[in-house]
N, C-alpha and C positions, 0 to 999 in steps of 0.2 A: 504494500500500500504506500502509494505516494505521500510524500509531507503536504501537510496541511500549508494552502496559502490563503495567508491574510492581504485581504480588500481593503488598501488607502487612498483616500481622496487627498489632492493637492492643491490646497486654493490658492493662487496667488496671481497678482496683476500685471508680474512681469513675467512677460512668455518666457526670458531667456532662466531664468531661476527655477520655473513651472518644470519648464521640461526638462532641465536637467536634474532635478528632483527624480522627476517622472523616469526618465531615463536611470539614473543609478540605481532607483530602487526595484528595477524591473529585472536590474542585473543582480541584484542580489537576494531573487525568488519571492517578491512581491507581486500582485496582482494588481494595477495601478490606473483612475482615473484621475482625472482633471476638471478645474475651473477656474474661470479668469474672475471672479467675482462670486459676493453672496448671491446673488440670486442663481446663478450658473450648479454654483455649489447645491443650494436647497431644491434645485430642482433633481440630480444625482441624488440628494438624497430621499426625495419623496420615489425616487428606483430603485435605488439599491442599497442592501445593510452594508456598511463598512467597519468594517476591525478600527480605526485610528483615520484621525485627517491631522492633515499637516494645513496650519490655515497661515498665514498670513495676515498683520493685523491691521496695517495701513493699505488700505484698498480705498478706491473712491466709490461712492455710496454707502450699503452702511459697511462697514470696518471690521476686522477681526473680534474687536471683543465684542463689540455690539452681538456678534451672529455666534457667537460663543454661550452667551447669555440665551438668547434666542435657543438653541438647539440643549443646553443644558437643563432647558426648562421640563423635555419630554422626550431625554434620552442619556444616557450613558456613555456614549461612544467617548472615546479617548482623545482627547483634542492636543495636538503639539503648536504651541504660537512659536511665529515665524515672525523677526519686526530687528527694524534699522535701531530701533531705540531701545536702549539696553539697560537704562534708566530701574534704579530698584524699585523706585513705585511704581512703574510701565511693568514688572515683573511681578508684584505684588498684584497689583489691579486685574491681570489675566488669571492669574491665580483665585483669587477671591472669587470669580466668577464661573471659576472650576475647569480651568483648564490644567490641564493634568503634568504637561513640563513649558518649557519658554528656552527658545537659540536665538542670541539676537545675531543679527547677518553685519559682515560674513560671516560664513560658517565656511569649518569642513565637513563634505559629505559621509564620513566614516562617523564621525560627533553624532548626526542627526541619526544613522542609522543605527546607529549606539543605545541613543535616546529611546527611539524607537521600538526597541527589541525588549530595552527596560520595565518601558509604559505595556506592551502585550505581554509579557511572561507575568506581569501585575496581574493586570485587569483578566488574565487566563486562569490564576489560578483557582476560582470555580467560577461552576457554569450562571453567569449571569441569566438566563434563561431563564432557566431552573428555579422554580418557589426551595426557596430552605425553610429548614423548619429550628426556633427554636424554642424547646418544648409544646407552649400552645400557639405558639406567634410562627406566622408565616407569611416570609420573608422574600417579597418582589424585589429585586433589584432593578431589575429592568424598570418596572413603573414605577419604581421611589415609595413603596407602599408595603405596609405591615398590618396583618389582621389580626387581630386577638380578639377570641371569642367574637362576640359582632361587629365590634368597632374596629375601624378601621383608619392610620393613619398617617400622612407623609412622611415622609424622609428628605433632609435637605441632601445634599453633596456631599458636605461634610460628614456627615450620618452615616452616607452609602460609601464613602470612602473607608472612614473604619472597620463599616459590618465587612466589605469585602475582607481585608486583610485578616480580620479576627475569625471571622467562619472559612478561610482558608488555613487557618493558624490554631485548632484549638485549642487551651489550655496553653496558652502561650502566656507568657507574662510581658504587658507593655506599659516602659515607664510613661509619663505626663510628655517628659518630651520627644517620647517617639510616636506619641499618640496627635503630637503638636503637628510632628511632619507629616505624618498621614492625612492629616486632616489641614492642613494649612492653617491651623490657630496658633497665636503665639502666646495667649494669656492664661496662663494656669486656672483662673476663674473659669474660663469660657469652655475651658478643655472638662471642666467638672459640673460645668453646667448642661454641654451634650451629652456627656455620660449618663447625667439624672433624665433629661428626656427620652435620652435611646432606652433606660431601662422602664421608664413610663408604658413606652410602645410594646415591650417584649416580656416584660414579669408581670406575673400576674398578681404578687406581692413586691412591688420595688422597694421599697423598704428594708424589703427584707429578700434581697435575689439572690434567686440561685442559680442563674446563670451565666448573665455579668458580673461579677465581683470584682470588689475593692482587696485587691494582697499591702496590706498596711506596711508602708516603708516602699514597697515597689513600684504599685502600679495598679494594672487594671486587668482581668484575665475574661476570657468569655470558653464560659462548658458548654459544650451540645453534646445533649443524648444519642 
């Protein structure tokens, strides 16, 4: 059986960047579309699912982050920014928004493909698809959504970016600030304030979980039965 190829979209405004994107990464057993623009791009995407896009964040009409935003709002897909401006709030801002890494240009093409291979061995390590279960709570990734018993509730990015790592990891122990980097939060507050929401969504006693827990001194662990 042949390896599995991953489907990336390559938005960008300058043909000569676009295709040589398009081009190295075809050489190195990608399956590879293109678009000169957000609207080019959201039409590929209203066709085909894509593993990872490579966007571009200075485009004329709307912009990288703008369509970042936009597509994060009702999907998952893995977004790598692509931008001349390298600026830590220009890398923060993409971030916050949920894009998943950031190269500002130039680049070398071995970096991106690097990046790349990083963000899908991530976002692989279970089946997004897939409902998970933990204990009563069942766990959409794909739609940002958690049932317990009848209620049912969002999930932001940040949310969905821990469960991934954790329900690929169980029983793992994560301090505060490796829970920071998963999640792109830098405030110790904020990082124990999603903690108490996610276990809202998923115990059916938070107060008293048994699935997410507190390891006092360490960190933060999640059991699945």
């Amino acid at each position: 059986m042949g390896k599995i190829k991953y489907h990336i979209l390559v938005v960008d405004d300058d043909d000569r960047i676009r295709e040589l994107v398009k081009e190295y990464l075809n050489d190195n057993g990608f399956v590879v579309s293109s678009g000169n623009s957000a609207e080019e791009a959201k039409i590929k995407l209203g066709h085909f699912k894509f593993d990872l896009i490579v966007l571009d964040v200075m485009m004329p009409g709307q912009n990288g982050f703008e369509l970042t935003e936009e597509i994060k709002k009702n999907s998952n897909v893995p977004i790598m920014l692509l931008t001349a401006k390298g600026e830590v709030k220009n890398r923060i801002q993409g971030l916050e928004l949920g894009a998943d890494d950031y190269l500002g240009k130039p680049f070398e093409p071995k970096e991106l493909l690097l990046r790349i291979n990083n963000i899908l061995k991530k976002s692989k390590k279970i089946d997004l698809n897939k409902i998970n279960k933990i204990g009563k709570a069942k766990i959409d990734l794909n739609k940002m959504l958690i049932q317990l018993k009848n209620k049912i509730n969002k999930i932001n990015n940040a949310e969905k970016k821990v469960l991934v790592e954790m329900l690929a990891n169980p029983g793992k122990t994560y301090t505060r600030v490796q829970i920071g980097e998963i999640s792109n939060i830098s405030q110790e507050r904020s990082i124990d304030v999603m903690i108490t929401r996610l276990r809202q969504k998923i115990e059916l006693s938070p107060k008293n979980p048994k699935y997410l827990q507190t390891i006092r001194g360490s960190g933060y662990v999640l059991w699945v039965e």
